[in-house]
PDB file of N, CA, C and O in Angstrom:
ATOM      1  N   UNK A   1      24.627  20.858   3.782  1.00  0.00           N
ATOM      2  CA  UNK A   1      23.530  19.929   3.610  1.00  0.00           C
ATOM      3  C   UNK A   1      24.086  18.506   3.626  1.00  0.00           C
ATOM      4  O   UNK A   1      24.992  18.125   2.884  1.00  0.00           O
ATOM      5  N   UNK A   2      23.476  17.768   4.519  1.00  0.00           N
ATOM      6  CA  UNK A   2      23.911  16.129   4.665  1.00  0.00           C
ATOM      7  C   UNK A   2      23.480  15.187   2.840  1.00  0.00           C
ATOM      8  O   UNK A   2      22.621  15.239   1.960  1.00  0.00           O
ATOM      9  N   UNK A   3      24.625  14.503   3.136  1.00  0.00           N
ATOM     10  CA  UNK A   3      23.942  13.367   2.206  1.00  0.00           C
ATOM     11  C   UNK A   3      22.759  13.314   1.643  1.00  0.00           C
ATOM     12  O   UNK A   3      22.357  13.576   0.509  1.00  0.00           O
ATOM     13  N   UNK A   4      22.093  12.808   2.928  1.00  0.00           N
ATOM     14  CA  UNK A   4      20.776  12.178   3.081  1.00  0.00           C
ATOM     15  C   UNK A   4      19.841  13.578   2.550  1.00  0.00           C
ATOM     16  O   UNK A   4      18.886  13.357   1.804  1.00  0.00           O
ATOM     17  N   UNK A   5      20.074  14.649   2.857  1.00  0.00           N
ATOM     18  CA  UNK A   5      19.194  16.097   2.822  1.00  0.00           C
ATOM     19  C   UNK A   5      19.575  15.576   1.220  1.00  0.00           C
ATOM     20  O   UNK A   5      18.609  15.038   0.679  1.00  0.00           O
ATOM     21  N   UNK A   6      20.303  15.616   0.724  1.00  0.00           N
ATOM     22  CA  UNK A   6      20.782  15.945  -0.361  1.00  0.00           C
ATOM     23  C   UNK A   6      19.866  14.762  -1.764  1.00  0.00           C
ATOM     24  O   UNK A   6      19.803  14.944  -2.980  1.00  0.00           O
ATOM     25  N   UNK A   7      19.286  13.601  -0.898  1.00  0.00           N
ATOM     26  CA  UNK A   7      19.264  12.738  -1.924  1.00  0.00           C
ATOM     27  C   UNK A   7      17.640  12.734  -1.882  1.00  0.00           C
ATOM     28  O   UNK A   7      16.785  12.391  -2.699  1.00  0.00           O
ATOM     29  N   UNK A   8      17.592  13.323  -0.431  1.00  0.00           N
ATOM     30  CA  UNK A   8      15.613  13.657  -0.496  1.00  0.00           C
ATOM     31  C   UNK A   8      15.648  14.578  -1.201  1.00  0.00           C
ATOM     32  O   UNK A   8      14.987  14.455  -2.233  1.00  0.00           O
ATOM     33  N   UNK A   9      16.308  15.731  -1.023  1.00  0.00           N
ATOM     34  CA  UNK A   9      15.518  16.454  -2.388  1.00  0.00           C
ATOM     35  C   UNK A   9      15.823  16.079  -3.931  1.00  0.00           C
ATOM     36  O   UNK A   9      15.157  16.591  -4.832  1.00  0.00           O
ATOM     37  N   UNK A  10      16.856  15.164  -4.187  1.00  0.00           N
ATOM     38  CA  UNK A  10      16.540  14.491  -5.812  1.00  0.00           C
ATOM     39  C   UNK A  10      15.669  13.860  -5.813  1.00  0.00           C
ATOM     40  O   UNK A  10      14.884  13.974  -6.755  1.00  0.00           O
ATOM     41  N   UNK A  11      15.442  13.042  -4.908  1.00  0.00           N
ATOM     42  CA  UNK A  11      14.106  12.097  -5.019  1.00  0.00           C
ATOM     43  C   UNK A  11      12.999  13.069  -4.794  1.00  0.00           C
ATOM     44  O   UNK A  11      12.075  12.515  -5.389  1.00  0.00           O
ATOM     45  N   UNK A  12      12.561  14.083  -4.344  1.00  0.00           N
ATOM     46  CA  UNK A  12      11.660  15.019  -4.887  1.00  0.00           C
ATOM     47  C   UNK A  12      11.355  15.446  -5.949  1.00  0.00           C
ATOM     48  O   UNK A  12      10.205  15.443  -6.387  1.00  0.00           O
ATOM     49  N   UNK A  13      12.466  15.932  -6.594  1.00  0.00           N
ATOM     50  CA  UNK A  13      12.083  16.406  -7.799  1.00  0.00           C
ATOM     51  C   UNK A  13      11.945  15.062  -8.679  1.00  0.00           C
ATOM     52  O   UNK A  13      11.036  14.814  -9.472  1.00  0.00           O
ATOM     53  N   UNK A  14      12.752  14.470  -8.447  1.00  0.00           N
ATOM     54  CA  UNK A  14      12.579  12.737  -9.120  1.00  0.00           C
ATOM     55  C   UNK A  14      10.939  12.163  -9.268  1.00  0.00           C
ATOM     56  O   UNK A  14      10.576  11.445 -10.200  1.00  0.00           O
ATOM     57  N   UNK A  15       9.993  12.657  -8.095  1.00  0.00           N
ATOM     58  CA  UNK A  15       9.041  12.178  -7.886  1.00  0.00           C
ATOM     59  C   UNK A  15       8.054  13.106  -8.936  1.00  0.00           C
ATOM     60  O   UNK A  15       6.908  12.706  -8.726  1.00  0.00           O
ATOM     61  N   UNK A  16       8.035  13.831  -9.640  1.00  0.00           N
ATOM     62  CA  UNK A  16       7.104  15.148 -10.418  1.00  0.00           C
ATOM     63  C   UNK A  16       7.564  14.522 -11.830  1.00  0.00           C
ATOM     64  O   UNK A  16       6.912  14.851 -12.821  1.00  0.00           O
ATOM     65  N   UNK A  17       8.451  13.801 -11.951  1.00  0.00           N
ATOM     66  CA  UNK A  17       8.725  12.957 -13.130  1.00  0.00           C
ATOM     67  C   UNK A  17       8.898  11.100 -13.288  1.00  0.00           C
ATOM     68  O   UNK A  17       9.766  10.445 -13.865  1.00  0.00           O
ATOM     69  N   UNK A  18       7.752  10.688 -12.560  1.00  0.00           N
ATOM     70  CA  UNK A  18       7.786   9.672 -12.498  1.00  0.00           C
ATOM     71  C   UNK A  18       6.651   9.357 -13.854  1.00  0.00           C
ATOM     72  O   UNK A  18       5.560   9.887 -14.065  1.00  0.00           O
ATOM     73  N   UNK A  19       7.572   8.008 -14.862  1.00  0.00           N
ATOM     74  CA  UNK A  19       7.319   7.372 -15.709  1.00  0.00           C
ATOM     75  C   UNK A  19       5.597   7.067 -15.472  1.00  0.00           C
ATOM     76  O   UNK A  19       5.010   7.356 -16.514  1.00  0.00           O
ATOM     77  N   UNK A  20       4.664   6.578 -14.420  1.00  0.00           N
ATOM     78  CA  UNK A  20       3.564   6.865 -14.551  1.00  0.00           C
ATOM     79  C   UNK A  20       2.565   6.896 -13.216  1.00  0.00           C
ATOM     80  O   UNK A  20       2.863   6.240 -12.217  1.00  0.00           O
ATOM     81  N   UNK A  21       1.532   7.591 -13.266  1.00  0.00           N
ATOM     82  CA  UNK A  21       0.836   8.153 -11.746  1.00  0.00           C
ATOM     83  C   UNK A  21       0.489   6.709 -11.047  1.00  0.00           C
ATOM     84  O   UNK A  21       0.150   5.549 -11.283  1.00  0.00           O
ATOM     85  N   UNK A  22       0.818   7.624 -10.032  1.00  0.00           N
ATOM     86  CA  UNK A  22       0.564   5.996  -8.809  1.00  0.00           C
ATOM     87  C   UNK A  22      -0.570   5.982  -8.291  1.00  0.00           C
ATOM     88  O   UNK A  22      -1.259   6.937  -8.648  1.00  0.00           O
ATOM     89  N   UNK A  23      -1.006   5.350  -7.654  1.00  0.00           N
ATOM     90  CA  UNK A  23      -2.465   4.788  -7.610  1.00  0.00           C
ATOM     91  C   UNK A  23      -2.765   5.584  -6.204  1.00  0.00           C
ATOM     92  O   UNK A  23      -1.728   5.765  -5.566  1.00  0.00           O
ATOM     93  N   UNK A  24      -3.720   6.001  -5.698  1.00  0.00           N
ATOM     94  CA  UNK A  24      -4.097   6.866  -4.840  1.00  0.00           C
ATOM     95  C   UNK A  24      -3.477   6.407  -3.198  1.00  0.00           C
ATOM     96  O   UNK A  24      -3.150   7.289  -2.403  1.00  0.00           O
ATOM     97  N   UNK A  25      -3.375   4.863  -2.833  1.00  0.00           N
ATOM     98  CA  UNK A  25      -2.815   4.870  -1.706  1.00  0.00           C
ATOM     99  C   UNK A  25      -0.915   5.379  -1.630  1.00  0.00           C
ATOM    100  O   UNK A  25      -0.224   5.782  -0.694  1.00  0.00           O
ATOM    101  N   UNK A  26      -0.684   5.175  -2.726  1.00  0.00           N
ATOM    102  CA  UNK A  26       1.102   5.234  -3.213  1.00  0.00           C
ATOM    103  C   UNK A  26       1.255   6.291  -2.875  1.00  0.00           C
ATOM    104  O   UNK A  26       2.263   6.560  -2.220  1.00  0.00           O
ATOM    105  N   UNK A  27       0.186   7.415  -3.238  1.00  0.00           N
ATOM    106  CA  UNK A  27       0.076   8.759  -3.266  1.00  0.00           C
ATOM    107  C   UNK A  27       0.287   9.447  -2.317  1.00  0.00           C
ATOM    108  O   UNK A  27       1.141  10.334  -2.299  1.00  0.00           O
ATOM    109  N   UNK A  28      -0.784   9.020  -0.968  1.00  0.00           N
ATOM    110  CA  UNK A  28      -0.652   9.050   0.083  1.00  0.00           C
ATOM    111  C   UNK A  28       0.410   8.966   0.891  1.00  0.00           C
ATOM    112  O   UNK A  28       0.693   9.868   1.679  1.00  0.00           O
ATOM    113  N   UNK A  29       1.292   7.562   0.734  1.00  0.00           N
ATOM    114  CA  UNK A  29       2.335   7.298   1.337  1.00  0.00           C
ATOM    115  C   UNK A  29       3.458   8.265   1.127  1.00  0.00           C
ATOM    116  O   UNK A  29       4.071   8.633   2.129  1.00  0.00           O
ATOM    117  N   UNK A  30       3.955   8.921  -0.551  1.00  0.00           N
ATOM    118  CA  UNK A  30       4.713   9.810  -0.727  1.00  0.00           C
ATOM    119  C   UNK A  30       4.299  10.629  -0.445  1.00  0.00           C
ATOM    120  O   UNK A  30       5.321  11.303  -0.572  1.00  0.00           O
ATOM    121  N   UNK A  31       3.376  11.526  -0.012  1.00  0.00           N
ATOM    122  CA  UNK A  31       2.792  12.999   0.653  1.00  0.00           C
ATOM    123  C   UNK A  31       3.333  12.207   2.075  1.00  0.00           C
ATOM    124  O   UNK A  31       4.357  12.684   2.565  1.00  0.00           O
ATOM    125  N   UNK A  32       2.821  11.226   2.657  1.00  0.00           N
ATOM    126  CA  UNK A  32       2.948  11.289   4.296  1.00  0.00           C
ATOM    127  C   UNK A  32       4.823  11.148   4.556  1.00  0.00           C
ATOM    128  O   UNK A  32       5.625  11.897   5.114  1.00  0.00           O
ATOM    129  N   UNK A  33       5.007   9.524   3.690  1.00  0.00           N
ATOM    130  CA  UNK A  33       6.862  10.318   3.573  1.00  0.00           C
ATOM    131  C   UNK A  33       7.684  11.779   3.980  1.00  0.00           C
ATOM    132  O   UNK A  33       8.403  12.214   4.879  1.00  0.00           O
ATOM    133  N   UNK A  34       6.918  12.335   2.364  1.00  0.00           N
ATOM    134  CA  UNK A  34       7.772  13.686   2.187  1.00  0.00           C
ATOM    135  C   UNK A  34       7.311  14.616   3.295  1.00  0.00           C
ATOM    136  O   UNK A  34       8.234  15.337   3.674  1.00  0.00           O
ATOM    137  N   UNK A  35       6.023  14.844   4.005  1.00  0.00           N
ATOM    138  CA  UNK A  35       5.672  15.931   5.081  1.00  0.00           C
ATOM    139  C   UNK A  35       6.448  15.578   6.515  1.00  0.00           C
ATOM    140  O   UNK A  35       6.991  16.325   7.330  1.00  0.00           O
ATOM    141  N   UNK A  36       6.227  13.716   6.478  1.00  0.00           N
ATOM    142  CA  UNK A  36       7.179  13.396   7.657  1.00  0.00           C
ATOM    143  C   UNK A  36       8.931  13.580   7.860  1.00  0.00           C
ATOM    144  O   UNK A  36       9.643  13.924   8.804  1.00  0.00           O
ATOM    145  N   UNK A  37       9.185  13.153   6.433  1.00  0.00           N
ATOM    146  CA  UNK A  37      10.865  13.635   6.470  1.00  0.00           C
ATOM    147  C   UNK A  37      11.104  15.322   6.598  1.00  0.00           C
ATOM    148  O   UNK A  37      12.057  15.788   7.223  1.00  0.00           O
ATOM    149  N   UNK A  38       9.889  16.319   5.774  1.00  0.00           N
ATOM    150  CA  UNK A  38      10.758  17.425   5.555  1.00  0.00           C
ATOM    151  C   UNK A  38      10.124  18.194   6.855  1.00  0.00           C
ATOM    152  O   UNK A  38      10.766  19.239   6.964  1.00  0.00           O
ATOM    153  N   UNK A  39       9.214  18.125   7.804  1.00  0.00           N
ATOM    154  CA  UNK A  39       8.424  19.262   9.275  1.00  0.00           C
ATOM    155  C   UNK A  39       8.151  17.936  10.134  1.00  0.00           C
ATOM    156  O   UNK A  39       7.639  18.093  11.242  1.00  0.00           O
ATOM    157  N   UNK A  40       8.414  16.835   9.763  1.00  0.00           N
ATOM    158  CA  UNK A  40       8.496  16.187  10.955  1.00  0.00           C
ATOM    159  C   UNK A  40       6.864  15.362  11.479  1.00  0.00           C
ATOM    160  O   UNK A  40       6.079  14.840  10.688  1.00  0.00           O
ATOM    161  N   UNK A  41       6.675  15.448  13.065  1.00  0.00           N
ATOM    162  CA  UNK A  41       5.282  14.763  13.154  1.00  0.00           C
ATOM    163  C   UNK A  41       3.941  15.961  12.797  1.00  0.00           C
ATOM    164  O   UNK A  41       3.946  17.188  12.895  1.00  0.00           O
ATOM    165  N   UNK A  42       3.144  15.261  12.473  1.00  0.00           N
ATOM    166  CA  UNK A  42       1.899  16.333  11.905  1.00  0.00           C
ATOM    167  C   UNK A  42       0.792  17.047  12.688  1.00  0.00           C
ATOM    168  O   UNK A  42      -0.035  16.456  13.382  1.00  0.00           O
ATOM    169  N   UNK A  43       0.839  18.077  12.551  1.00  0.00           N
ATOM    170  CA  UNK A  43       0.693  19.364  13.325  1.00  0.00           C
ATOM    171  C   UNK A  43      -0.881  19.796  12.914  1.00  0.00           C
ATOM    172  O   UNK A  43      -1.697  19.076  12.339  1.00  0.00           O
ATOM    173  N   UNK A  44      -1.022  20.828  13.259  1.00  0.00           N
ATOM    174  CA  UNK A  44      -2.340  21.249  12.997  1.00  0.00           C
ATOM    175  C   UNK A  44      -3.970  20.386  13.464  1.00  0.00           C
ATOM    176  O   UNK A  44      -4.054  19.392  14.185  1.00  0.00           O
ATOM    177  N   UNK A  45      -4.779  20.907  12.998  1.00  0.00           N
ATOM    178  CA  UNK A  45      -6.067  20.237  13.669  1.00  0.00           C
ATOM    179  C   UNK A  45      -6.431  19.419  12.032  1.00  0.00           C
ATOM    180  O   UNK A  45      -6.252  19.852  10.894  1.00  0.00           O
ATOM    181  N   UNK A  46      -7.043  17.998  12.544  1.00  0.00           N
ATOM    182  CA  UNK A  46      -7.331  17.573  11.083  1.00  0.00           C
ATOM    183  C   UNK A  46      -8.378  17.594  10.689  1.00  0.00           C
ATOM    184  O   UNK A  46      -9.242  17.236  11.490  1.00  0.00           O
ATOM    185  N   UNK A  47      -8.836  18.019   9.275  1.00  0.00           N
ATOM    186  CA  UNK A  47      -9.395  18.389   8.336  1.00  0.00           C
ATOM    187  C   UNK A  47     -11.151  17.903   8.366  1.00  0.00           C
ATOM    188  O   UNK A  47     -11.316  16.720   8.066  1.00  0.00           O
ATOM    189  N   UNK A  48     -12.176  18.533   8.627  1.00  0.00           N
ATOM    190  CA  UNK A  48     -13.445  18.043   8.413  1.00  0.00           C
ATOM    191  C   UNK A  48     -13.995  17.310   7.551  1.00  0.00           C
ATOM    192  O   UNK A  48     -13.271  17.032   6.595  1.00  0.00           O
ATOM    193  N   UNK A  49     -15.139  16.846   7.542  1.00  0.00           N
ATOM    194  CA  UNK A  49     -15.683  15.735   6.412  1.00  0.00           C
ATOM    195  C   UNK A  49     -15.777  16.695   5.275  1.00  0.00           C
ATOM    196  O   UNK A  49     -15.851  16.129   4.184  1.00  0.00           O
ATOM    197  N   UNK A  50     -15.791  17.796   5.245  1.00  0.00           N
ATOM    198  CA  UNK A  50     -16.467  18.630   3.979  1.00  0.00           C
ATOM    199  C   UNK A  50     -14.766  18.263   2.798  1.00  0.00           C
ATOM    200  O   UNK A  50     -14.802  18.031   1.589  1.00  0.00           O
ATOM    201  N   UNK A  51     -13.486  18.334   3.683  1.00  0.00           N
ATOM    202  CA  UNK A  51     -12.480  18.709   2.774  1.00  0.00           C
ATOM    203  C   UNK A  51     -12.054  16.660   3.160  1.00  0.00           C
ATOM    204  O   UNK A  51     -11.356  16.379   4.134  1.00  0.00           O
ATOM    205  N   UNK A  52     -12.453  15.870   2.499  1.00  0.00           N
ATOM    206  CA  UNK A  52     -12.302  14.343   1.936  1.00  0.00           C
ATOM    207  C   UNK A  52     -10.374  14.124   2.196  1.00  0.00           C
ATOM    208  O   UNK A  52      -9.650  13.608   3.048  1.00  0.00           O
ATOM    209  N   UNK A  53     -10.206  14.833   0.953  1.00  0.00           N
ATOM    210  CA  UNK A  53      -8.310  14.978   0.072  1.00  0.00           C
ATOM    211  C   UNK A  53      -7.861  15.186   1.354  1.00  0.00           C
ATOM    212  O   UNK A  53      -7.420  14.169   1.888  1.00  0.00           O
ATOM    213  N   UNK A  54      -7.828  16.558   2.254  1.00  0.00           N
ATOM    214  CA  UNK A  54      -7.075  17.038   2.908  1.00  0.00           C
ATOM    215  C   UNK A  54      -6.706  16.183   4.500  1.00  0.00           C
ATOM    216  O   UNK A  54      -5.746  16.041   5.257  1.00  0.00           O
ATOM    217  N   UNK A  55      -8.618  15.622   4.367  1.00  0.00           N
ATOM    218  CA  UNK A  55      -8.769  14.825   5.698  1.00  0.00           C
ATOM    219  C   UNK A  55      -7.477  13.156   5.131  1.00  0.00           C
ATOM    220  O   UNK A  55      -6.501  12.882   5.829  1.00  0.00           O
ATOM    221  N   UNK A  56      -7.730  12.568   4.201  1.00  0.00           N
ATOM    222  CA  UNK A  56      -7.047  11.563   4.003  1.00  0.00           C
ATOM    223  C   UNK A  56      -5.131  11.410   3.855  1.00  0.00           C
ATOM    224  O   UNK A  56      -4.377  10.463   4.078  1.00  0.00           O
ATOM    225  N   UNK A  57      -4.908  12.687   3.426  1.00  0.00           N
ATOM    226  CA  UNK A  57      -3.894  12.908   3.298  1.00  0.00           C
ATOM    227  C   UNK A  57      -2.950  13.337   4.733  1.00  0.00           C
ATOM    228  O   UNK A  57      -1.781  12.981   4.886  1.00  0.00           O
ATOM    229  N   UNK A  58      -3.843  14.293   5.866  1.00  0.00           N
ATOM    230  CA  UNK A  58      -3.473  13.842   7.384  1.00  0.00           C
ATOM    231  C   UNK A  58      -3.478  13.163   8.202  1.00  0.00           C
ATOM    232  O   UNK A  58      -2.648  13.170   9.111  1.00  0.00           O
ATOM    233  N   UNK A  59      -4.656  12.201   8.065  1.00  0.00           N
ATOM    234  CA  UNK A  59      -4.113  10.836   8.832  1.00  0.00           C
ATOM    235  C   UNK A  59      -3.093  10.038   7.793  1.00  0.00           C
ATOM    236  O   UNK A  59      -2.479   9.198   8.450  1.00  0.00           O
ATOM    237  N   UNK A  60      -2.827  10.020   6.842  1.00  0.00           N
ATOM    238  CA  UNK A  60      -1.538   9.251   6.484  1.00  0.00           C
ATOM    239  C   UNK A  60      -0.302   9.555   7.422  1.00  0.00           C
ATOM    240  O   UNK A  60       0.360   8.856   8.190  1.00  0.00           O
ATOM    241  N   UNK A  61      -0.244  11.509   6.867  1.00  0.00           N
ATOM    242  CA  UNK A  61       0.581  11.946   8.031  1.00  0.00           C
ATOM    243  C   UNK A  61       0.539  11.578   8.955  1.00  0.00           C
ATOM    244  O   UNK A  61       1.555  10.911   9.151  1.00  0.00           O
ATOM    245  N   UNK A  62      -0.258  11.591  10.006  1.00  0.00           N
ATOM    246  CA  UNK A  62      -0.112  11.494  11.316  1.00  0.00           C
ATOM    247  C   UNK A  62       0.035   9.969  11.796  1.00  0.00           C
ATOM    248  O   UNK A  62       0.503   9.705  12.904  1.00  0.00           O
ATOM    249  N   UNK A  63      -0.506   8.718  10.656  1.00  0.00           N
ATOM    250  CA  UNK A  63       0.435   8.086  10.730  1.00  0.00           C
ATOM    251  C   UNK A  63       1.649   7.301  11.005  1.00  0.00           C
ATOM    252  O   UNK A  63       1.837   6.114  11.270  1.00  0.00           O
ATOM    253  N   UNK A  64       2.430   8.345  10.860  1.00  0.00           N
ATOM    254  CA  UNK A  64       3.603   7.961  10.865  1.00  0.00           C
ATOM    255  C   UNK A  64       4.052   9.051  12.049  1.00  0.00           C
ATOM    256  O   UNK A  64       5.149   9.608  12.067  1.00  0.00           O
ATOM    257  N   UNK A  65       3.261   9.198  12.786  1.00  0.00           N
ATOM    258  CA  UNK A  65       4.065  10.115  13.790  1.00  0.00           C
ATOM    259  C   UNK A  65       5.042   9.465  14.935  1.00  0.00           C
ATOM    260  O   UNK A  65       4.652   8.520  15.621  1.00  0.00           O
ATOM    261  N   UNK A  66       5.970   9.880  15.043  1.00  0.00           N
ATOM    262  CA  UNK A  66       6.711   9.287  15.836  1.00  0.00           C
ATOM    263  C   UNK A  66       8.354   8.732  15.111  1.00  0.00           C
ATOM    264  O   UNK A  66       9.460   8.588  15.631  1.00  0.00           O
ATOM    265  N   UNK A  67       7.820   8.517  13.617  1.00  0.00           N
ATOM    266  CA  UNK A  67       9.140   8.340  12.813  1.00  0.00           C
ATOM    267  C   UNK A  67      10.353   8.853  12.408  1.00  0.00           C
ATOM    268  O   UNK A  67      10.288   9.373  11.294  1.00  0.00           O
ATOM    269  N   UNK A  68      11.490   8.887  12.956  1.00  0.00           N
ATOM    270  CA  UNK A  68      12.604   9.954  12.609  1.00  0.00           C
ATOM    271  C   UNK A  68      12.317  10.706  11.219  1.00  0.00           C
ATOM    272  O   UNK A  68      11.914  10.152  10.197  1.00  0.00           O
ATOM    273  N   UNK A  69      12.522  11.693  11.331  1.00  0.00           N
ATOM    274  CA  UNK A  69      12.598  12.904  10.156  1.00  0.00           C
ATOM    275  C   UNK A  69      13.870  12.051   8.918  1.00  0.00           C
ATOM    276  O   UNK A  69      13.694  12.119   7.702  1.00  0.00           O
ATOM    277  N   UNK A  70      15.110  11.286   9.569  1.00  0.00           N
ATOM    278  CA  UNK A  70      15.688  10.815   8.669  1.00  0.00           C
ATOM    279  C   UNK A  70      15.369   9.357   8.283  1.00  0.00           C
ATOM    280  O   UNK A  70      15.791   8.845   7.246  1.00  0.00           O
ATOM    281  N   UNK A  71      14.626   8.746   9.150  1.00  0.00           N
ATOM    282  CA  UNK A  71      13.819   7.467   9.029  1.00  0.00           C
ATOM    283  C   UNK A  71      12.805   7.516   7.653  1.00  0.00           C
ATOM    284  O   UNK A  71      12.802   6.650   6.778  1.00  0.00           O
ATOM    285  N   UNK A  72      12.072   8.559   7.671  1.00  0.00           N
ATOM    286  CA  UNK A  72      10.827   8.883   6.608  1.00  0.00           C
ATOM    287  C   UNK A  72      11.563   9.049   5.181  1.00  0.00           C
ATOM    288  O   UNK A  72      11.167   8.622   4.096  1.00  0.00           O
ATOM    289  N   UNK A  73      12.722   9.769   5.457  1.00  0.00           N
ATOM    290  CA  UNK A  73      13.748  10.721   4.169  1.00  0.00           C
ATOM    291  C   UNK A  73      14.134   9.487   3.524  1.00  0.00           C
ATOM    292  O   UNK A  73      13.996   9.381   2.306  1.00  0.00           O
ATOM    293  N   UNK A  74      14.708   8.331   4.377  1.00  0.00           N
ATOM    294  CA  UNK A  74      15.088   7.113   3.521  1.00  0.00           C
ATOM    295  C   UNK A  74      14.193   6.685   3.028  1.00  0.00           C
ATOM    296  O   UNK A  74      14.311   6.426   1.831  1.00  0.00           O
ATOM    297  N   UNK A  75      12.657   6.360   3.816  1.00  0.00           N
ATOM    298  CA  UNK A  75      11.851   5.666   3.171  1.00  0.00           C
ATOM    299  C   UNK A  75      11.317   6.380   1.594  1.00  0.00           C
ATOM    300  O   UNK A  75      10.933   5.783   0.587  1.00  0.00           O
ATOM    301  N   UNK A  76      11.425   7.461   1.770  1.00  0.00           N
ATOM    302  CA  UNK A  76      10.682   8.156   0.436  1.00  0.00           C
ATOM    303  C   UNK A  76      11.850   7.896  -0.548  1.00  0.00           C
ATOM    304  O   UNK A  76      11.550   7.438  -1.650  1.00  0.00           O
ATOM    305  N   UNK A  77      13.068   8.125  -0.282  1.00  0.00           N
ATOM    306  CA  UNK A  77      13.632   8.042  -1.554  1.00  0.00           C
ATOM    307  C   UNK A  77      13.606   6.331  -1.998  1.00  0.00           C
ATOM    308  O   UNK A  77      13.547   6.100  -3.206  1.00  0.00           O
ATOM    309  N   UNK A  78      13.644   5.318  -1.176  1.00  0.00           N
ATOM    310  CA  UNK A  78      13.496   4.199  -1.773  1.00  0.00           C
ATOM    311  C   UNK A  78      12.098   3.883  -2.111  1.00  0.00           C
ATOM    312  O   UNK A  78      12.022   2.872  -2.808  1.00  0.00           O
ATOM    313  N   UNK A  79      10.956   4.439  -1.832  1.00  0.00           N
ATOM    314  CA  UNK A  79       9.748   4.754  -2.406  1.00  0.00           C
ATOM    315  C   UNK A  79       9.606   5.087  -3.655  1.00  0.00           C
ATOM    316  O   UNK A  79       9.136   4.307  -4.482  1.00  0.00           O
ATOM    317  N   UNK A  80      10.053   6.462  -3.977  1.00  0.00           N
ATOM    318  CA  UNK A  80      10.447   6.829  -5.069  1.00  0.00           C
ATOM    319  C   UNK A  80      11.298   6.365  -6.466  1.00  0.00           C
ATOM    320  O   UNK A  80      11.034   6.584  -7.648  1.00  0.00           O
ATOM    321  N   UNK A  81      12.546   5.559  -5.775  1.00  0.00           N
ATOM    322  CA  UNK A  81      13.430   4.669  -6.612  1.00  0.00           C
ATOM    323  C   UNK A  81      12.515   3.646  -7.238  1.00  0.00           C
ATOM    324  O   UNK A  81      12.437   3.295  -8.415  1.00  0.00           O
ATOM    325  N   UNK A  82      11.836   3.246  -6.169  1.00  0.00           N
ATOM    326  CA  UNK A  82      11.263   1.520  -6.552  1.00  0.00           C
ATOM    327  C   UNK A  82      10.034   1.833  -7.748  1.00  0.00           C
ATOM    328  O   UNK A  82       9.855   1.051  -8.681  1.00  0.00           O
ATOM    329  N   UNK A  83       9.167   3.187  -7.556  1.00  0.00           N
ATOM    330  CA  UNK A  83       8.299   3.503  -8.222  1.00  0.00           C
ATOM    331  C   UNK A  83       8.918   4.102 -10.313  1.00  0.00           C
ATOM    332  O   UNK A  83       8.354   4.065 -11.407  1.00  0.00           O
ATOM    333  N   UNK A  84      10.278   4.555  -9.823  1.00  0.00           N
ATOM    334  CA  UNK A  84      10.968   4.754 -11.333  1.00  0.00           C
ATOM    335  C   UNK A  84      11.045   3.699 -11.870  1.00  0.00           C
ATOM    336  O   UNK A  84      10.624   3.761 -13.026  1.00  0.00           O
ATOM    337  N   UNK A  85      11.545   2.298 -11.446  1.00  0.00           N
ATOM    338  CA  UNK A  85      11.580   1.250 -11.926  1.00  0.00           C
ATOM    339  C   UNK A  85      12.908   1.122 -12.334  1.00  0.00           C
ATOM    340  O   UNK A  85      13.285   0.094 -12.895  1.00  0.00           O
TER     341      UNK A  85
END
């Protein structure tokens, strides 16, 4: 496992213990981060008006399509850092 593999997943688990909840776009950004660093660009068909969460949370993903898998991995862990304080 690289470095970098190595410091996204502390900053994962880092992120389930953050000092306090982030505000719903923050939210977003670390879901679209972490789906973009760990499977890459976003797949599947996106989500109907009935499912709101699921629809908002894939266009974040998709997003960022096009962003290196290790491009996203940095951004989340300094996401994550900046949000511990």
């Amino acid at each position: 496992m690289s470095e970098l593999a190595r410091e996204f997943e502390q900053a994962v688990a880092e992120s389930r213990q953050l000092p306090e909840r982030p505000d719903n776009a923050t939210l977003l950004k670390i879901y679209a981060l972490f789906k973009q660093g760990s499977e890459g660009d976003a797949t599947g068909k996106r989500p109907g008006f009935g499912d709101m969460i699921g629809r908002a949370k894939f266009d974040a993903w998709a997003g960022l399509k096009g962003t290196a898998k290790e491009e996203a991995m940095r951004q989340y862990i300094a996401l994550i850092r900046e949000l511990k304080g």
